[in-house]
C-alpha positions as CSV (number, residue, x, y, z in Angstrom):
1,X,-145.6,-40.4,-24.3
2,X,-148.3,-41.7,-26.2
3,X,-149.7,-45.7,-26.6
4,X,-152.4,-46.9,-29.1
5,X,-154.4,-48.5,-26.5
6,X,-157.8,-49.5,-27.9
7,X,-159.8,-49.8,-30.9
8,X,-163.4,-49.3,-30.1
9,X,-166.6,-50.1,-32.8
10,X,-170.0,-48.9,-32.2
11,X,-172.9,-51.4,-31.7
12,X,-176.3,-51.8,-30.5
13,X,-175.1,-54.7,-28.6
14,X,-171.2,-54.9,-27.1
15,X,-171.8,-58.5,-25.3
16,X,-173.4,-59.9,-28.6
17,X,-170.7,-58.7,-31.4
18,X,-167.7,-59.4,-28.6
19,X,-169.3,-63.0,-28.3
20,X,-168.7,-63.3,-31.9
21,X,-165.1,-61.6,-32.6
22,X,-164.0,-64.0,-29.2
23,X,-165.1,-66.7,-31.4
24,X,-163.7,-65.1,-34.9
25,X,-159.8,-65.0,-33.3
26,X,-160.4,-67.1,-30.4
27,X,-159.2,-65.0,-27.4
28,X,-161.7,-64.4,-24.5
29,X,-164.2,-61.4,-23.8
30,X,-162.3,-59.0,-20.5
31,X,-163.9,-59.9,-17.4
32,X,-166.1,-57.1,-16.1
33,X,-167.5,-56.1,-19.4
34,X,-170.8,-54.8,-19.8
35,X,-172.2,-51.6,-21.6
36,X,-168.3,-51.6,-23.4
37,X,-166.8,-55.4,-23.6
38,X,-163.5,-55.7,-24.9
39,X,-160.8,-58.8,-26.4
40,X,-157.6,-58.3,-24.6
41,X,-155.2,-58.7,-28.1
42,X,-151.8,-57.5,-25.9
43,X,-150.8,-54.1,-26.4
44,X,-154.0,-52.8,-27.8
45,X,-157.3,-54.3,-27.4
46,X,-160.7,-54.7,-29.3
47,X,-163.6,-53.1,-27.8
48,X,-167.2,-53.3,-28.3
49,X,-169.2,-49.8,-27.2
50,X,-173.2,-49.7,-27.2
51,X,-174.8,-47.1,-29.0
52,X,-178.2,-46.4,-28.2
53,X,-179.2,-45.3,-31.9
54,X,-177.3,-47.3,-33.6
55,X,-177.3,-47.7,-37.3
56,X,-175.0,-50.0,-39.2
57,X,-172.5,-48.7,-41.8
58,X,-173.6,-49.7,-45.3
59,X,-170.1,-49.6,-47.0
60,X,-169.1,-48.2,-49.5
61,X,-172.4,-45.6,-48.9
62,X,-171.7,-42.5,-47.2
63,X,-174.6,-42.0,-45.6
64,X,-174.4,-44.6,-43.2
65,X,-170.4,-44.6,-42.8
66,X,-167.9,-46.9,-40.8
67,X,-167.8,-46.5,-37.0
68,X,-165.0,-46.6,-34.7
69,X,-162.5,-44.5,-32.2
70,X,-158.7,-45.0,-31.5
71,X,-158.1,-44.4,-27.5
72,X,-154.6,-43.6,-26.5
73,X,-152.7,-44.0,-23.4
74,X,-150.9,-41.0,-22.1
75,X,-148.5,-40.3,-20.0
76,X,-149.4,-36.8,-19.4
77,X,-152.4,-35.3,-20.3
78,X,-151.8,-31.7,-21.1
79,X,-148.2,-31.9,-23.4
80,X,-150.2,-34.6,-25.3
81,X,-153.0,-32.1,-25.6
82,X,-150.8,-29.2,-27.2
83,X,-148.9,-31.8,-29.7
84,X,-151.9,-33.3,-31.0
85,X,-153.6,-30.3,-31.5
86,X,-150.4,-28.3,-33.0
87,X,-151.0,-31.4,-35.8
88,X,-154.7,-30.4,-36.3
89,X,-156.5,-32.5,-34.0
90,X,-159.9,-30.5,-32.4
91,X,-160.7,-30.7,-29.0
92,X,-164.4,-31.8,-28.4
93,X,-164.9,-32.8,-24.8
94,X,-163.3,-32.9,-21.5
95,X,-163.5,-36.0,-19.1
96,X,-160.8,-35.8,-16.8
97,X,-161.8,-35.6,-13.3
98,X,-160.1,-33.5,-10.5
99,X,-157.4,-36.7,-9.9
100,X,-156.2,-35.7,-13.2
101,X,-157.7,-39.3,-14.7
102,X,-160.1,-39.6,-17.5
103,X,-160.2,-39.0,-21.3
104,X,-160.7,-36.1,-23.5
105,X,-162.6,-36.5,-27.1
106,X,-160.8,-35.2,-30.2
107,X,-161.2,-35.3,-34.0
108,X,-158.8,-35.3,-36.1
109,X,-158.3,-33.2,-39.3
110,X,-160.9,-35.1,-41.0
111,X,-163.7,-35.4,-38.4
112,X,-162.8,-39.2,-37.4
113,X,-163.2,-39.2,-33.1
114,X,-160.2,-40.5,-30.7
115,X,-159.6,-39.8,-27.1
116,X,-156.3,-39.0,-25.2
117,X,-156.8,-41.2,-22.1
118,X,-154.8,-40.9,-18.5
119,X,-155.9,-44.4,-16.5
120,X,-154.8,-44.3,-12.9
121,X,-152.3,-47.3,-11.6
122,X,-150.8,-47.1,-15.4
123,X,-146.8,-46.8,-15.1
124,X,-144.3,-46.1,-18.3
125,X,-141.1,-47.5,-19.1
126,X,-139.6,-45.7,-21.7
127,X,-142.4,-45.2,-24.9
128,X,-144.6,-48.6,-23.5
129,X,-147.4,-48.3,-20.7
130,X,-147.2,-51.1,-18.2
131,X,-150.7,-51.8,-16.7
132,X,-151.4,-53.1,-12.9
């Protein structure tokens, strides 16, 4: 099983552009946030990650192109591993610790990042993860 479970965007500063998009669709910054803030929108959420060299898509330009990652709830790590990369999808880091929780980093066929991520406490019924 597989859930869309956050679209991140790369900034210099997480608190600063969450601030504004709070304000933009008036739903409150998560509690807790920090170096990553995020906007709790239900079954996916809007999140906010700082990146140290940051510099700001000029659009349409390539040189400077859009920023963002999808992450991805799983249910199991490893079958979700072998689909996605069966569809193309490239393996580029591992972050799951010896509790089997974490993330791994992928691109897809055309370079763009997303992670397959396996969040401890996280329950499934049927297709939908249930959060504690």
């Amino acid at each position: 099983m597989l859930q869309l479970l956050v679209f991140i965007i790369d900034c210099p500063d997480p608190m600063k552009l969450a601030a504004f998009y709070s304000q933009v669709i008036g739903r409150p910054i998560v509690e807790g946030s920090g170096d990553m803030a995020g906007i709790s929108l239900g079954d996916v959420d809007l999140a906010f990650q700082r990146v140290g060299d940051y510099r700001p898509p000029r659009w349409p330009d390539g040189e400077h192109p859009k920023q963002y990652h999808l992450d991805f709830e799983v249910s199991e790590i490893e079958p979700e591993q072998r689909r996605v990369v069966e569809l193309g999808a490239t393996l580029q880091k591992d972050f799951i610790g010896p509790d089997g929780y974490g993330w791994q980093v992928f691109t897809d066929p055309a370079g763009h990042p997303f992670c397959l991520c396996r969040h401890g406490g996280v329950t499934w019924t049927g297709d939908k993860a249930e959060w504690p």
